[in-house]
C-alpha positions as CSV (number, residue, x, y, z in Angstrom):
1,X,210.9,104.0,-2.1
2,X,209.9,105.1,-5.4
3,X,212.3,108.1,-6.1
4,X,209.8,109.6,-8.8
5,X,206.7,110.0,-6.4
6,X,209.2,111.5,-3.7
7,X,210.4,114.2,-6.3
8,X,206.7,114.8,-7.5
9,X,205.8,115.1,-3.9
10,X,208.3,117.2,-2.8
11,X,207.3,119.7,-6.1
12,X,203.6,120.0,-5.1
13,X,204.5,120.6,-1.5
14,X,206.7,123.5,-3.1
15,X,203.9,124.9,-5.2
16,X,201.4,124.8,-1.7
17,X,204.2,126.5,0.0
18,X,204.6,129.3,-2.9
19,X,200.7,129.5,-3.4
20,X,200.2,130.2,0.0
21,X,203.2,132.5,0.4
22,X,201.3,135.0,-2.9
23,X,197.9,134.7,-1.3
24,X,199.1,136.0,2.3
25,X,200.7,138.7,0.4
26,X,199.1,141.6,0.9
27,X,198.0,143.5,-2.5
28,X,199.8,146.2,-2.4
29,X,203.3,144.5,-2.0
30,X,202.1,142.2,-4.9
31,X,204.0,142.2,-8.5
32,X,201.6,144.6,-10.6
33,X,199.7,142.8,-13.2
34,X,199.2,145.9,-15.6
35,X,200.2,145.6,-19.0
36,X,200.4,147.5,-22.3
37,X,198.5,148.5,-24.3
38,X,195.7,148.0,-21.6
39,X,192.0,148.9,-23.0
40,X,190.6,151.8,-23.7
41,X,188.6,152.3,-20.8
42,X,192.4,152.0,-19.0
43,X,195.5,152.7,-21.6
44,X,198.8,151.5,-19.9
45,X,202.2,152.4,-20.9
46,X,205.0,149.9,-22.0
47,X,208.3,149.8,-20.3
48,X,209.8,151.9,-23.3
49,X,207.0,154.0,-23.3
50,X,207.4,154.9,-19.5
51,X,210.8,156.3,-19.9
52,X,209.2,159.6,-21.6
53,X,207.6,160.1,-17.8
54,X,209.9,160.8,-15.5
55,X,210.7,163.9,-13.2
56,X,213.5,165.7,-15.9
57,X,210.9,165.6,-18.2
58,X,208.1,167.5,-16.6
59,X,210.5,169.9,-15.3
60,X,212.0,170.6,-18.6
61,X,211.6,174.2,-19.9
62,X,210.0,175.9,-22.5
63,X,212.2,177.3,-23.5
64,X,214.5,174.8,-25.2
65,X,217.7,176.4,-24.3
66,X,217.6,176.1,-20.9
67,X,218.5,173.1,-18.6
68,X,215.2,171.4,-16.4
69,X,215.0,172.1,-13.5
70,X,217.3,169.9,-10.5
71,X,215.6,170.6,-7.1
72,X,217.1,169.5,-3.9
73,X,215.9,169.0,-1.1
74,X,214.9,172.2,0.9
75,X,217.1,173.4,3.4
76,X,216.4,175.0,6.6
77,X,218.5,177.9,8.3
78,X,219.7,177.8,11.8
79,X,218.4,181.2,11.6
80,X,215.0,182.3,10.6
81,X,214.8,185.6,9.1
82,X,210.9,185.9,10.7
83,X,209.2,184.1,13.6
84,X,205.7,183.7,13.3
85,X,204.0,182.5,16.6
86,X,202.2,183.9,20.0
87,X,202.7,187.3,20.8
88,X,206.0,187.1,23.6
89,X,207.3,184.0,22.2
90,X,210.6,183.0,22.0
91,X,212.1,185.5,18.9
92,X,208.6,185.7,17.4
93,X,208.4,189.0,15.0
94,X,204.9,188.6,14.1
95,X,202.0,187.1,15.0
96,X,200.1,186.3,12.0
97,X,201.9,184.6,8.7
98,X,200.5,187.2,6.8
99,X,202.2,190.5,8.3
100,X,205.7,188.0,8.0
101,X,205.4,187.6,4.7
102,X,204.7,191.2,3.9
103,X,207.8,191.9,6.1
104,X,209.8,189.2,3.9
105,X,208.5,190.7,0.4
106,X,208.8,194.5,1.6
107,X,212.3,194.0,1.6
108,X,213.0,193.6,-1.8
109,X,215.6,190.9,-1.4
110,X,216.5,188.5,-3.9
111,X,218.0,186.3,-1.4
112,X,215.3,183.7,-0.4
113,X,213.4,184.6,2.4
114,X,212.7,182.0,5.8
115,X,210.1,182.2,8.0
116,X,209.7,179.7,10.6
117,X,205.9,179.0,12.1
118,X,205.8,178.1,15.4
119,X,203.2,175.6,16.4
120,X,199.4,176.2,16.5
121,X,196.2,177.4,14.5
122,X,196.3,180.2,11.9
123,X,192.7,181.3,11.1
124,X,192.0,183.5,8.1
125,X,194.5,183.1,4.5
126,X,197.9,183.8,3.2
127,X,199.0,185.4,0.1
128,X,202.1,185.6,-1.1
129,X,202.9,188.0,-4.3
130,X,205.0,187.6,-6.6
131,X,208.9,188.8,-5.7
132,X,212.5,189.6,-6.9
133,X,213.5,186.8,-4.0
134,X,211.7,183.6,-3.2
135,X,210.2,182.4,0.0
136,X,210.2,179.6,2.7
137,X,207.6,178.8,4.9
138,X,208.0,175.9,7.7
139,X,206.9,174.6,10.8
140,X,209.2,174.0,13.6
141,X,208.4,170.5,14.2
142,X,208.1,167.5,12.0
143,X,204.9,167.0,12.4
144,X,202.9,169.0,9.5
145,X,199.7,169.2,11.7
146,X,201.4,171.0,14.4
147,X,201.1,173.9,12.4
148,X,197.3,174.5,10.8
149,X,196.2,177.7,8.3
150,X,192.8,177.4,8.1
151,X,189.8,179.1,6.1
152,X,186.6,178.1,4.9
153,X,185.8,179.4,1.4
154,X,183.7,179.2,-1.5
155,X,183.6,179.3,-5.0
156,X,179.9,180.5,-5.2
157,X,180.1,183.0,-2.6
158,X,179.2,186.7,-3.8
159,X,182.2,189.1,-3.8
160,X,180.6,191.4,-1.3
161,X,180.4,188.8,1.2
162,X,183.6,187.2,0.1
163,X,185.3,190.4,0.8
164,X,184.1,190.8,4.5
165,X,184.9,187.0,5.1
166,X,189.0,187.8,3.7
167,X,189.6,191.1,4.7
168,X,187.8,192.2,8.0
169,X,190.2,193.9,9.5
170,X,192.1,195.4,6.6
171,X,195.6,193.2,6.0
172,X,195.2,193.6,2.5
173,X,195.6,197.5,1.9
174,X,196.8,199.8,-0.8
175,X,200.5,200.1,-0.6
176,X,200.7,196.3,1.1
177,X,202.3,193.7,-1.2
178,X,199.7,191.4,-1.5
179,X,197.0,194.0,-1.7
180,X,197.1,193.7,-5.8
181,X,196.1,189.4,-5.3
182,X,193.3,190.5,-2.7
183,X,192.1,194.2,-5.2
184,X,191.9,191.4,-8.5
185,X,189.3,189.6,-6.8
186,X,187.3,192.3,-4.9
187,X,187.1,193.8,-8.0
188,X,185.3,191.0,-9.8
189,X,181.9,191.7,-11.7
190,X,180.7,188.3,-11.9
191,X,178.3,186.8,-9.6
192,X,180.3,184.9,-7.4
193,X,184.3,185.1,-6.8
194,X,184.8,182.1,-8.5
195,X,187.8,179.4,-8.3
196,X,190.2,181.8,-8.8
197,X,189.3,183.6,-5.5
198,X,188.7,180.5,-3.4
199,X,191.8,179.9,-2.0
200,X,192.7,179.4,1.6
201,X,196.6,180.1,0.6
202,X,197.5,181.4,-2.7
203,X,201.3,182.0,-4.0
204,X,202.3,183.8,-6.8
205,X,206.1,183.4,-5.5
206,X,208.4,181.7,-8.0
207,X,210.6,179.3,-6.1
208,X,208.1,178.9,-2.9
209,X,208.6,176.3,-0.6
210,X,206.4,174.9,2.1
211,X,206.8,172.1,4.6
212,X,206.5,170.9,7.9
213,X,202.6,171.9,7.8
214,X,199.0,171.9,7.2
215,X,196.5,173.9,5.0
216,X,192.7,173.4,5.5
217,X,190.3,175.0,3.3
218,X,187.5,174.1,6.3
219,X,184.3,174.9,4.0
220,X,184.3,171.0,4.0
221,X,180.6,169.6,4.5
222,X,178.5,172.8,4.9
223,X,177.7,173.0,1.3
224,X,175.8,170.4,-0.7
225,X,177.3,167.9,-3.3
226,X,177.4,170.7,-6.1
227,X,180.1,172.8,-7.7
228,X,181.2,174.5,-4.6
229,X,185.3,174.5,-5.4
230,X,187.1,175.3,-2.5
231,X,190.8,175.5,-2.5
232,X,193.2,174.7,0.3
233,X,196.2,176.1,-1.6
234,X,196.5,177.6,-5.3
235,X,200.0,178.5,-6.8
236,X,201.0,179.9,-10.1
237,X,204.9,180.5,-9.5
238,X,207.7,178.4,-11.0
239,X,209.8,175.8,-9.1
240,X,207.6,175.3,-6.1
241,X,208.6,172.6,-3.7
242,X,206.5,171.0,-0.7
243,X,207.4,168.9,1.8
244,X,205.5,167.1,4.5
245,X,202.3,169.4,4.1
246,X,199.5,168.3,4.5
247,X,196.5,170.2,1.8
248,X,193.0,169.2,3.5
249,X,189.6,170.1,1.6
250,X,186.6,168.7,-0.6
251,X,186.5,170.4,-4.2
252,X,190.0,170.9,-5.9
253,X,191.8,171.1,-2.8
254,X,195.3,171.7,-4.4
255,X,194.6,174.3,-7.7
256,X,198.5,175.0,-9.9
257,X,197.8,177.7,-12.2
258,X,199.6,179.5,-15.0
259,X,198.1,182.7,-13.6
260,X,200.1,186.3,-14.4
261,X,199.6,189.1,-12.2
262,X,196.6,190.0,-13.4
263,X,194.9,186.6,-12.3
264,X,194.4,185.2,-16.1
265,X,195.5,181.7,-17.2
266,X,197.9,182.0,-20.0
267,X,198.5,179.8,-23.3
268,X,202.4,180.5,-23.2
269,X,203.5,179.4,-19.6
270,X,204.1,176.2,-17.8
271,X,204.5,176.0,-13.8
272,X,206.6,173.7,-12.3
273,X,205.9,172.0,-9.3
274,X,207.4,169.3,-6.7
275,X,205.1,167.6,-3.8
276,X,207.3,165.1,-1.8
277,X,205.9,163.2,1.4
278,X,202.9,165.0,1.6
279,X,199.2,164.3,2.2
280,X,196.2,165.5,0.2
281,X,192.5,164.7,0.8
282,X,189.1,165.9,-0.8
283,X,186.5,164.3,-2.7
284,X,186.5,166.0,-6.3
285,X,188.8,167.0,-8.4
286,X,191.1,167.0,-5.7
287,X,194.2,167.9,-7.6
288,X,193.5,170.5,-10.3
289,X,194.8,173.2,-13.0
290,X,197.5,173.6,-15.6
291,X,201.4,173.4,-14.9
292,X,203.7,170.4,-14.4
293,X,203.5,168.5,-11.0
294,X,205.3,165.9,-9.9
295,X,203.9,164.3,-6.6
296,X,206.7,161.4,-5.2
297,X,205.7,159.9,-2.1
298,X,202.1,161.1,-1.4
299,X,199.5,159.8,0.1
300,X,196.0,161.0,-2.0
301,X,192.7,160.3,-0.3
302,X,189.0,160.8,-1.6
303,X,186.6,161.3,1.1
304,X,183.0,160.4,0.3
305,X,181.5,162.2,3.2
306,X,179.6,165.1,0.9
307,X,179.8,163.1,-2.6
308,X,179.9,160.1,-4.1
309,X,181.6,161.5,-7.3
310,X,185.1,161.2,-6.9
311,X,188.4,162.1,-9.0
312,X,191.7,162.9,-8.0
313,X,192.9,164.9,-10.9
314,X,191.6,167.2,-13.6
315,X,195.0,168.4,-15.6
316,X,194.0,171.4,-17.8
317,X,197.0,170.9,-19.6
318,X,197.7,173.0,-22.7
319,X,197.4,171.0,-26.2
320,X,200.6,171.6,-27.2
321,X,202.2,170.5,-23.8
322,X,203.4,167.0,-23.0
323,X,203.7,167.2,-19.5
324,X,201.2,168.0,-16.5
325,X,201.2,165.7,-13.3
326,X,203.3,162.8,-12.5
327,X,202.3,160.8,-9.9
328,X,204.8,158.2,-8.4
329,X,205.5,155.8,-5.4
330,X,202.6,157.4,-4.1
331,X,199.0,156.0,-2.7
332,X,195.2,156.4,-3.5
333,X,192.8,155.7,-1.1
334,X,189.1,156.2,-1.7
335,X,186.1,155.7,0.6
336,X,183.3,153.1,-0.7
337,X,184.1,150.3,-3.1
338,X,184.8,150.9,-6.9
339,X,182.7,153.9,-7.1
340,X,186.1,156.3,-7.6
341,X,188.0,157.2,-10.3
342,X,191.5,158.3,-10.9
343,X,190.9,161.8,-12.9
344,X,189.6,163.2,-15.6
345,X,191.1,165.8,-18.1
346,X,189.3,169.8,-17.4
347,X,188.6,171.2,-21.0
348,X,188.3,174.7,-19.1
349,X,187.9,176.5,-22.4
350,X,184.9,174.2,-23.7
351,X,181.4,174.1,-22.9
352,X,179.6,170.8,-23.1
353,X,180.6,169.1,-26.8
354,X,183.1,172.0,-27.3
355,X,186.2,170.9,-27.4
356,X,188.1,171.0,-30.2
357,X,191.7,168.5,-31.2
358,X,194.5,170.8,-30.4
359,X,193.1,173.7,-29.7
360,X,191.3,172.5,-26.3
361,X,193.0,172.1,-23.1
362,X,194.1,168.2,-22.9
363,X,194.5,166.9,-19.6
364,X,198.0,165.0,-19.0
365,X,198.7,162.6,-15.9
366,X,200.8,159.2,-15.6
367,X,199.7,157.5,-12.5
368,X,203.0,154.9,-12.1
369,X,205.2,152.3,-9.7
370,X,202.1,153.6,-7.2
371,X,199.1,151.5,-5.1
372,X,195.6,152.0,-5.7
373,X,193.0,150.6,-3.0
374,X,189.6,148.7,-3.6
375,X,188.1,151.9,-3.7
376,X,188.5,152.8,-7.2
377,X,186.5,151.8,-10.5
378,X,189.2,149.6,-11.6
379,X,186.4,148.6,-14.8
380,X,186.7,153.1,-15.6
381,X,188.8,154.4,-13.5
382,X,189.3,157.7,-15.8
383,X,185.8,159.9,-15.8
384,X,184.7,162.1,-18.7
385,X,186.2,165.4,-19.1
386,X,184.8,168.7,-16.9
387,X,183.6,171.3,-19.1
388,X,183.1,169.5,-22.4
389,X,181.9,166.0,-21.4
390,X,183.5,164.6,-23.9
391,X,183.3,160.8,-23.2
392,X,186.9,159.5,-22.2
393,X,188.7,157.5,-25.0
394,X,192.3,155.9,-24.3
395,X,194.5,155.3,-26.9
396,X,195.6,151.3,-26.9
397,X,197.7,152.5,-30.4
398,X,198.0,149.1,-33.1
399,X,200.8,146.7,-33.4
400,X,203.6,146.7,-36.1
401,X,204.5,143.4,-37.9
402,X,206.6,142.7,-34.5
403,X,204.0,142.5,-32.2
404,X,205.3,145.8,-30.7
405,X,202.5,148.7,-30.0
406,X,203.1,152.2,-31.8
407,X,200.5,155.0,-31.0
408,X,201.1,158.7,-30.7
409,X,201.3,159.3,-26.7
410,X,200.0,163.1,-27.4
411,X,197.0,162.7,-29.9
412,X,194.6,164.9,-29.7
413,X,191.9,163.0,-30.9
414,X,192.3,160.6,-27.5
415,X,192.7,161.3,-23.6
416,X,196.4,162.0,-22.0
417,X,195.5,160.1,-18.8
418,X,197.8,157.0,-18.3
419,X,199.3,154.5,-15.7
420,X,202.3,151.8,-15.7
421,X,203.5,149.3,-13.1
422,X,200.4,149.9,-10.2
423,X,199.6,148.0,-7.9
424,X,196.9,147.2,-5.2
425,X,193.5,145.6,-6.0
426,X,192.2,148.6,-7.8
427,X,194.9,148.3,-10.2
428,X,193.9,145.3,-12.4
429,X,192.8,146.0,-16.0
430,X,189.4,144.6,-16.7
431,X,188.5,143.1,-20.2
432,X,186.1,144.9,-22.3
């Protein structure tokens, strides 16, 4: 036998078996095939370039003397300090989630604050006010849909009609803690309550945590396919943790704001966030504001059932502010097939061709080590920015005499919006 066509034999049978092995592989669990500098349609990072986005980063402070922030993971007592559930339950103090936490915050504690949510629906929304302590809110069960706040708002709704729909039987009054969140939007002059005031569940609590259930701004497919923002939950307070929760909605769904008391977003503050495990579904800018989020472990899904726009993010990041919203080990889904896109930066101070290099909110988001499904625009999978329209430009950078890309990761003149190491079959970068 001829010992050369054996060993050649034996090789292609090896490169059948290997061939066959990658195509059975499903996409997702496939090496990722992005690399820098990608185009400009779809910028990717470098390895080296990577290592600037990373969770100590985007919870460093801003002020330079103090450490990040180190969360852990949240911790719950063997003894809640409120029940929330049916009236007779087992130790239940209240029966709404509101009158718990006015209970929590009336007591002027600056130890944190637990209150366990026993399983079922809660109609009608939360808010929680800013505090000397911070709060906890949890189900009692693992499973985040066992406990539901729900509340169908709208951005465009009139304040007079607003007002009846929040407050119909008076739990925001003069005197109650949160009455100064509800009073700031009741006492709006503009046509409609706006963004702002659209929230099913809105925290102003620095150090808030949620998990172990579900938030549904329910609005949902009454309203047409126009600007009709309706948010599940807003937050403006600092070192906010969720876990397992669950934010369901169409239009910006989850809203992080740098909001002070008086309901204003500043220039001088920046939020810091962490969503771990969770689920988030809507169908535009799903994932909104300014502030530094870091989702690990979340599952983001666009729904197509009202538009066929689609973005998960629009960061209104402040233009001299590295760091908005790290997504990683996570997954996007999207209903249809490459119609999606990834984000899009919100230049909330400019109208349309009004935004100006540094002085304009620039959106920043790296999407990284994640999956992205068939239903993204893999050919322009970032969107022009909201507000200003200003057509999206990535930064690919030049190379240096070694072949190695330099380019300024915070230029003004170019989009913040970024990915490394994806995967999936939306993730390929297309030629241009």
């Amino acid at each position: 036998m001829n010992t050369l066509s054996v060993t050649r034999r034996a090789a292609a049978l090896a490169f059948a078996v290997a061939l066959s092995a990658c195509s059975s592989t499903p996409p997702e669990d496939r090496p990722s095939t992005q690399v820098a500098p990608g185009t400009q349609s779809r910028p990717i990072l470098s390895a080296d370039e990577a290592q600037n986005f990373v969770q100590a980063r985007y919870f460093s402070s801003m002020n330079k003397d103090e450490a990040p922030w180190t969360p852990s993971s949240i911790r719950i007592p063997q003894q809640p300090d409120f029940v929330v559930g049916a009236a007779g339950g087992e130790g239940v103090t209240h029966t709404s989630i509101q009158a718990a936490v006015d209970a929590a915050i009336a007591k002027h504690s600056s130890a944190r604050q637990y209150i366990a949510i026993q399983p079922g629906e809660y109609p009608g929304t939360v808010y929680i006010p800013a505090s000397s302590g911070s709060v906890t809110l949890y189900g009692t069960t693992d499973n985040a849909a066992d406990v539901k706040i729900t509340m169908p708002l709208d951005s465009e709704t009139d304040v007079a009609t607003w007002r009846r729909a929040v407050n119909p039987s008076g739990k925001y009054m003069p005197g109650k803690p949160a009455w100064y969140m509800f009073d700031s939007c009741q006492s709006r002059r503009s046509a409609t309550v706006g963004i702002m005031c659209s929230a099913a569940v809105w925290s102003q609590n620095s150090g808030l945590q949620l998990q172990n259930l579900t938030i549904a701004n329910t609005l949902g497919d009454s309203v047409d396919a126009g600007n009709h923002q309706a948010v599940a939950l807003r937050t403006d307070g600092d070192k906010v943790q969720l876990n397992n929760v669950h934010l369901l909605g169409r239009q910006n769904t989850l809203f992080v704001t740098n909001s002070d008391v008086q309901n204003r977003l500043l220039d001088n503050r920046q939020p810091r966030t962490l969503v771990t495990n969770s689920y988030i579904e809507g169908d535009v800018d799903v994932v909104s504001g300014r502030g530094a989020v870091v989702f690990d472990n979340t599952d983001f899904r666009l729904v197509n059932s009202r538009t066929q726009e689609g973005y998960v993010f629009a960061p209104a990041t402040l233009p001299n502010v590295f760091y908005g919203f790290l997504a990683i080990n996570s997954r996007f889904t999207a209903a249809g097939d490459n119609e999606a896109q990834l984000g899009r930066a919100w230049d909330v101070e400019a109208s349309e061709n009004g935004y100006a290099a540094g002085q304009t909110s620039n959106g920043q988001v790296v999407i990284r080590d994640s999956v992205i499904n068939e239903g993204f625009n893999a050919t322009k999978p970032w969107g022009d920015a909201a507000g200003s329209k200003r057509p999206f430009t990535g930064n690919t950078g030049a190379k240096d005499e070694k072949g190695n890309v330099q380019r300024d990761l915070n230029d003004a003149n170019a989009n913040r919006l970024w990915e490394f190491n994806n995967r999936g079959v939306g993730s390929p970068v297309a030629g241009e």
